[in-house]
C-alpha atoms as an extended CHARMM CRD file, in Angstrom:
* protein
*
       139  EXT
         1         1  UNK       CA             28.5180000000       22.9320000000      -41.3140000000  PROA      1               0.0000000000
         2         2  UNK       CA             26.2110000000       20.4660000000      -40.3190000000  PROA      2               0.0000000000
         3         3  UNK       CA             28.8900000000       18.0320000000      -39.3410000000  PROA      3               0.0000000000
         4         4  UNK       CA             30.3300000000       21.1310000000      -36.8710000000  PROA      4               0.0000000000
         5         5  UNK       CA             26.7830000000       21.1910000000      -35.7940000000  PROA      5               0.0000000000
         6         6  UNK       CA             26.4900000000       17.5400000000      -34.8290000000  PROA      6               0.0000000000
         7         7  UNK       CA             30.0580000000       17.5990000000      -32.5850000000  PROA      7               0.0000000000
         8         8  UNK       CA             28.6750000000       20.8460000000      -30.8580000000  PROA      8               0.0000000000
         9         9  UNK       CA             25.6930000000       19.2850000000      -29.5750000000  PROA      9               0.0000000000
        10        10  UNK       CA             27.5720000000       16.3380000000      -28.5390000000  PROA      10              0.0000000000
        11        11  UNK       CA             30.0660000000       18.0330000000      -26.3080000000  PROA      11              0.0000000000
        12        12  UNK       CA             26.9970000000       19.5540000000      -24.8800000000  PROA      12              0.0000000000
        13        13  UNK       CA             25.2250000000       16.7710000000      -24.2040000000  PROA      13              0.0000000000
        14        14  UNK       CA             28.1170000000       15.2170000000      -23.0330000000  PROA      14              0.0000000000
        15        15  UNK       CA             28.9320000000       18.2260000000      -20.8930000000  PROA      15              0.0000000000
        16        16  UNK       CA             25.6850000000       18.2730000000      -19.5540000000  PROA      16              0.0000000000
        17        17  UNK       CA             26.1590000000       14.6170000000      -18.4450000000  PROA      17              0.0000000000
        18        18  UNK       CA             29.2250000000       15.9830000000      -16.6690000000  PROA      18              0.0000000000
        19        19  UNK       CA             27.1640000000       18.3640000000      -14.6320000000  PROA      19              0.0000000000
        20        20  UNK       CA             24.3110000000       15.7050000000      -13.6590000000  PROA      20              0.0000000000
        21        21  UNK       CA             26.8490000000       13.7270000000      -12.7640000000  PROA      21              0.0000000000
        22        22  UNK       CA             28.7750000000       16.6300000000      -10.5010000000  PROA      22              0.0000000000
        23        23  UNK       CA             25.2120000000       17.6000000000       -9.1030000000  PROA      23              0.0000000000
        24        24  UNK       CA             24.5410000000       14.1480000000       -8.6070000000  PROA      24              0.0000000000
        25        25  UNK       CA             27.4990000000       13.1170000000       -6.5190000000  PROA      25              0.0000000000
        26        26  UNK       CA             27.4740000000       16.1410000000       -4.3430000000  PROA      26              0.0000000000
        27        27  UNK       CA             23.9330000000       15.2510000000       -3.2320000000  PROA      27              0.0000000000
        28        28  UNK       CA             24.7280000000       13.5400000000        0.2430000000  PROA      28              0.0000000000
        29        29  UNK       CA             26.2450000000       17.0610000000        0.7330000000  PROA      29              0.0000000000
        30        30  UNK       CA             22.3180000000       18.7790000000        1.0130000000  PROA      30              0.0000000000
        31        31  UNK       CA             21.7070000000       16.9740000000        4.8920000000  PROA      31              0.0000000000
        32        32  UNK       CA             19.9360000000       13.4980000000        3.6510000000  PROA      32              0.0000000000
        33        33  UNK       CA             19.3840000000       11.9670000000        6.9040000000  PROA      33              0.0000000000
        34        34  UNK       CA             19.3900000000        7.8280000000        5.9290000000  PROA      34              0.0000000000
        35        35  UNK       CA             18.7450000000        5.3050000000        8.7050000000  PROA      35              0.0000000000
        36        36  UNK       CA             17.5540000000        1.4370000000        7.7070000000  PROA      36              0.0000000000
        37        37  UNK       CA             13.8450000000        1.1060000000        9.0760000000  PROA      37              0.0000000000
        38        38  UNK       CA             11.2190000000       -1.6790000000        9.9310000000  PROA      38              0.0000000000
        39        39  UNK       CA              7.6740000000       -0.2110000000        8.6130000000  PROA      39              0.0000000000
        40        40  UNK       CA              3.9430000000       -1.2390000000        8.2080000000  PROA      40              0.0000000000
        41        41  UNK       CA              1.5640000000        0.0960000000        5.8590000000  PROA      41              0.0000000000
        42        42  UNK       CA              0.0440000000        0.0410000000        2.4040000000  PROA      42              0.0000000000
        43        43  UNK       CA              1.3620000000        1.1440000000       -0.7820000000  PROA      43              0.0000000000
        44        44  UNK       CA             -1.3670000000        3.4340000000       -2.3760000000  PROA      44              0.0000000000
        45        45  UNK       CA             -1.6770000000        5.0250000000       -5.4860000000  PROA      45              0.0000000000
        46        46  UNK       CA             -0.9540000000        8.9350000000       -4.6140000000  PROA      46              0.0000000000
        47        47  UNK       CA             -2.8590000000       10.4650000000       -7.4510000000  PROA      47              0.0000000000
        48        48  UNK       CA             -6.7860000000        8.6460000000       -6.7410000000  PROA      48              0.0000000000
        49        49  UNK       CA             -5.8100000000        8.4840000000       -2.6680000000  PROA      49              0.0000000000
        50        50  UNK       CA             -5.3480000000       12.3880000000       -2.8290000000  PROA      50              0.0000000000
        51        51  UNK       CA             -8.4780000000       13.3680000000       -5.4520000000  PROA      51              0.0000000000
        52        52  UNK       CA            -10.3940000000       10.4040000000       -5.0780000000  PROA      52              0.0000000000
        53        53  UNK       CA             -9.8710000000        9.3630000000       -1.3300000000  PROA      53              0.0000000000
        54        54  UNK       CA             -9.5190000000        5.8020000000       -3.5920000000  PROA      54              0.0000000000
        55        55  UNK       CA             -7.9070000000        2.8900000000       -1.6560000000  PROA      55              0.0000000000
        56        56  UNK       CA             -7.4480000000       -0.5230000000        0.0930000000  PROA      56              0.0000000000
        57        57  UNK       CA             -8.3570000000       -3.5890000000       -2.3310000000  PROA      57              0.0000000000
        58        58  UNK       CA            -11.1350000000       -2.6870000000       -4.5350000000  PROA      58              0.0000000000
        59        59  UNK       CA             -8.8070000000        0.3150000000       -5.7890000000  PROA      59              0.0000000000
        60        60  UNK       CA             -5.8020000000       -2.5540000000       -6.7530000000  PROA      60              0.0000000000
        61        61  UNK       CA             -6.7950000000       -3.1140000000      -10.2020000000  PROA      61              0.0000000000
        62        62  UNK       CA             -6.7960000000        0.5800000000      -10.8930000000  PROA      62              0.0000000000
        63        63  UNK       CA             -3.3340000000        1.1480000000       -8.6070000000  PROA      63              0.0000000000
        64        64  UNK       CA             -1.7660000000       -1.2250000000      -10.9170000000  PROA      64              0.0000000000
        65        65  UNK       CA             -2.7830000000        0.2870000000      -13.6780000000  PROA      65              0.0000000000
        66        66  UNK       CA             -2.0190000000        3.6220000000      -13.1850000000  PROA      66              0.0000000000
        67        67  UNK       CA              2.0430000000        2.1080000000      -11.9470000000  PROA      67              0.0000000000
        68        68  UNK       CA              2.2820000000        0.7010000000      -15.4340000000  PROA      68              0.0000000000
        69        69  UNK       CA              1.2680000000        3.7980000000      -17.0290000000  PROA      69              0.0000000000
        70        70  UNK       CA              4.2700000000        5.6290000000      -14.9030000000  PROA      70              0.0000000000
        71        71  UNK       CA              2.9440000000        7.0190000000      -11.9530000000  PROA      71              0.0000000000
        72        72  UNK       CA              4.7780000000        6.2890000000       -8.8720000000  PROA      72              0.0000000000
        73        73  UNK       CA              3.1590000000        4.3660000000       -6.3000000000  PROA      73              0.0000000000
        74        74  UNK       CA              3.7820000000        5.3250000000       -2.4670000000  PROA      74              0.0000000000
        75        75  UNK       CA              3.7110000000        3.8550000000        0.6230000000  PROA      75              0.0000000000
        76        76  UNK       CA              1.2400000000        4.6330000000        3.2860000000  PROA      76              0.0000000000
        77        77  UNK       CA              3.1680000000        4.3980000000        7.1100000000  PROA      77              0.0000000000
        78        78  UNK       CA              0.6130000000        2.8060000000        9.5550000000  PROA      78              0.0000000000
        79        79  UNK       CA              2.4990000000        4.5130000000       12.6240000000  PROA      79              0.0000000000
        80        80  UNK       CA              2.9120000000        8.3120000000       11.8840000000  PROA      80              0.0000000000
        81        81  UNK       CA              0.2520000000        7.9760000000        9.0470000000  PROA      81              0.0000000000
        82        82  UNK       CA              2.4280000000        9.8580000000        6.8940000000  PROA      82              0.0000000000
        83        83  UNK       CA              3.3800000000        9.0430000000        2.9090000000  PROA      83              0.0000000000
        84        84  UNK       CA              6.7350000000        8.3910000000        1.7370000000  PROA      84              0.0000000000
        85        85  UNK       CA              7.8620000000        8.2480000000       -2.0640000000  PROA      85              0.0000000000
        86        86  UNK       CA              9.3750000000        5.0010000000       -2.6760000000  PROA      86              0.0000000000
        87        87  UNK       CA             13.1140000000        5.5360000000       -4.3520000000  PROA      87              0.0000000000
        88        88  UNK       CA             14.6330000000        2.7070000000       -6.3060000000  PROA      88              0.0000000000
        89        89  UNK       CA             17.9580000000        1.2260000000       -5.8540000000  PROA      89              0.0000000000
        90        90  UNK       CA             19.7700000000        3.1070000000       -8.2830000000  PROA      90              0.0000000000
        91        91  UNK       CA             18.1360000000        4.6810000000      -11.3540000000  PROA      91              0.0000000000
        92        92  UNK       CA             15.6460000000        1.8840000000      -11.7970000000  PROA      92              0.0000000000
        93        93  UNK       CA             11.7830000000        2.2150000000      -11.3550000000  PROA      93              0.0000000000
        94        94  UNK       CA             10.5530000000        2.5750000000       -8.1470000000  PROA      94              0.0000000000
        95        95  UNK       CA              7.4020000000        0.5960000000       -8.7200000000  PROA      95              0.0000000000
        96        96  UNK       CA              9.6180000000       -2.6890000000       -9.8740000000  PROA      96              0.0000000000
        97        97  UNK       CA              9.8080000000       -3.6810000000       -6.3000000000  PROA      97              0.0000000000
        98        98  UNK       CA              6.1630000000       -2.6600000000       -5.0440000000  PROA      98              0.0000000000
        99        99  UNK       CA              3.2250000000       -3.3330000000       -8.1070000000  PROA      99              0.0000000000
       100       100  UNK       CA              2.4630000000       -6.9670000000       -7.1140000000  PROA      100             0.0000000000
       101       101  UNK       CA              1.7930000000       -5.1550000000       -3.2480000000  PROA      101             0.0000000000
       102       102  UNK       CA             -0.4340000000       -2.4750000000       -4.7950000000  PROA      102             0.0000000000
       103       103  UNK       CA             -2.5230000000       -1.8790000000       -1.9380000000  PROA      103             0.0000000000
       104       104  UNK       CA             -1.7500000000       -4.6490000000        0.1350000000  PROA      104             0.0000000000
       105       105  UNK       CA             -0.9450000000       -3.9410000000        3.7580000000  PROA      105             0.0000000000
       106       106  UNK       CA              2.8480000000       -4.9200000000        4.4760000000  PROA      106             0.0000000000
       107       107  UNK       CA              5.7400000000       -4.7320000000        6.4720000000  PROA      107             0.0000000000
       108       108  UNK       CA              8.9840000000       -3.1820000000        4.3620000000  PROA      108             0.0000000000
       109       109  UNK       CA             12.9190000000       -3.1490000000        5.3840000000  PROA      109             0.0000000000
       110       110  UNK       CA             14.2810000000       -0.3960000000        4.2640000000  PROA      110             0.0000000000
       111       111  UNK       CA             16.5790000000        3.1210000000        3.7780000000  PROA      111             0.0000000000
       112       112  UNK       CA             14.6310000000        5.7580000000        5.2190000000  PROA      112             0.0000000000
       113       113  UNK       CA             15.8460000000        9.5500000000        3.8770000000  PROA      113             0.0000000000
       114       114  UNK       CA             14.6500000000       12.8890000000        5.1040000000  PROA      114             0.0000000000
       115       115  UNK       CA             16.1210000000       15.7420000000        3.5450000000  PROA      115             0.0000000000
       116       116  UNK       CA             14.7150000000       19.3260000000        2.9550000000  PROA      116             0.0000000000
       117       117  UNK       CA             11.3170000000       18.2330000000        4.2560000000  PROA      117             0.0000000000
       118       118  UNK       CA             11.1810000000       15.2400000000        2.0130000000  PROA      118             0.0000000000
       119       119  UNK       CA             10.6350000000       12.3460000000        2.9910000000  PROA      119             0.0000000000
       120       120  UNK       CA             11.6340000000        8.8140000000        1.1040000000  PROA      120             0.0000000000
       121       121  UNK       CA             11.9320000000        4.8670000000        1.7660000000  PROA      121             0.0000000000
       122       122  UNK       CA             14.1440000000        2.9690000000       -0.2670000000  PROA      122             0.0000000000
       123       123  UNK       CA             12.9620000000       -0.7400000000        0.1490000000  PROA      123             0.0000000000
       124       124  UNK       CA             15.5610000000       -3.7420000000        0.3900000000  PROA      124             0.0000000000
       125       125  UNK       CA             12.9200000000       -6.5200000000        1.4110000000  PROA      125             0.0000000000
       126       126  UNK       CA              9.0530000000       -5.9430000000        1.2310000000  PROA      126             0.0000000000
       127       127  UNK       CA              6.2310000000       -9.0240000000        2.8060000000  PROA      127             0.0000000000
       128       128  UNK       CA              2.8280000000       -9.1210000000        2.6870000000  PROA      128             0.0000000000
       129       129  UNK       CA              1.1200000000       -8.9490000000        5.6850000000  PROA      129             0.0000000000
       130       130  UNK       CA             -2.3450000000       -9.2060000000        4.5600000000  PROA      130             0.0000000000
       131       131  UNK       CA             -5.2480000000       -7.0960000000        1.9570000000  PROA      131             0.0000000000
       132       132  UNK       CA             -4.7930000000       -4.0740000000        2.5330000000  PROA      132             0.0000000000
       133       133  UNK       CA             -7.5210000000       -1.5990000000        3.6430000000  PROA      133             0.0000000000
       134       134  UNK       CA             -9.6160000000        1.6820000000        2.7100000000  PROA      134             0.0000000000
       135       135  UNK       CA             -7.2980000000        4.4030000000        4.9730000000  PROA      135             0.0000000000
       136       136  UNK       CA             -9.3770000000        7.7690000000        6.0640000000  PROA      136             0.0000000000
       137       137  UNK       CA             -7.2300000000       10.0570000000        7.4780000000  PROA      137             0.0000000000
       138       138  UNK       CA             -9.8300000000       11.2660000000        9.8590000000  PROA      138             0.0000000000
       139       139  UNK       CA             -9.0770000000        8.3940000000       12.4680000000  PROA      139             0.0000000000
């Protein structure tokens, strides 16, 4: 019984791996609007930028810290003033590419996607342009 048990929740699993997969595939199908963009900004730390108002280079030791222990860092665009989530190439992690920039003011190359409202860079090259700066968004 337990054996019959084992194989059942293996062709689930398996099945559901199937459907991720089907979902996953189809998602170009929802409207994602991609076009490769120039951009200057900073990549912030969402979580103490939106409780804290924390950012610019005395919040970089803390940024860092709070990548490694999984939240997603974001980058800051110094033209609309808007925030983007930063997707990795595939299924890696999106702070690989930007931790050593924690806020640091740079210029990115990248995939921009807009779908559904949501908005999304995902960065080929990144270069620092400088430290990066304590951003009030009543400027």
């Amino acid at each position: 019984m337990k054996k019959y048990f084992t194989v059942a929740l293996a062709l689930l699993a398996l099945s559901g791996l199937s459907i991720a997969g089907d979902n996953h595939e189809g998602a170009r199908e929802i409207g994602n609007q991609a076009q490769t963009v120039t951009l200057t900004g900073q990549i912030i730390d969402p979580v103490c930028f939106l409780e804290h108002g924390a950012s610019g280079p005395d919040h970089r030791t803390c940024a860092q810290a709070c990548a490694k222990m999984g939240i997603n860092l974001v980058f800051f665009n110094d033209q609309d003033r808007q925030i983007y989530n930063i997707i990795p190439t595939g299924h890696a992690d999106p702070n690989d590419k930007v931790i050593d920039f924690a806020e640091k003011h740079v210029e990115i190359v990248g995939t921009l996607h807009q779908t559904a409202g949501y908005q999304a860079i995902e960065i080929q090259t990144i270069k620092e342009l400088g430290e990066g700066q304590k951003i009030t968004l009543n400027e």
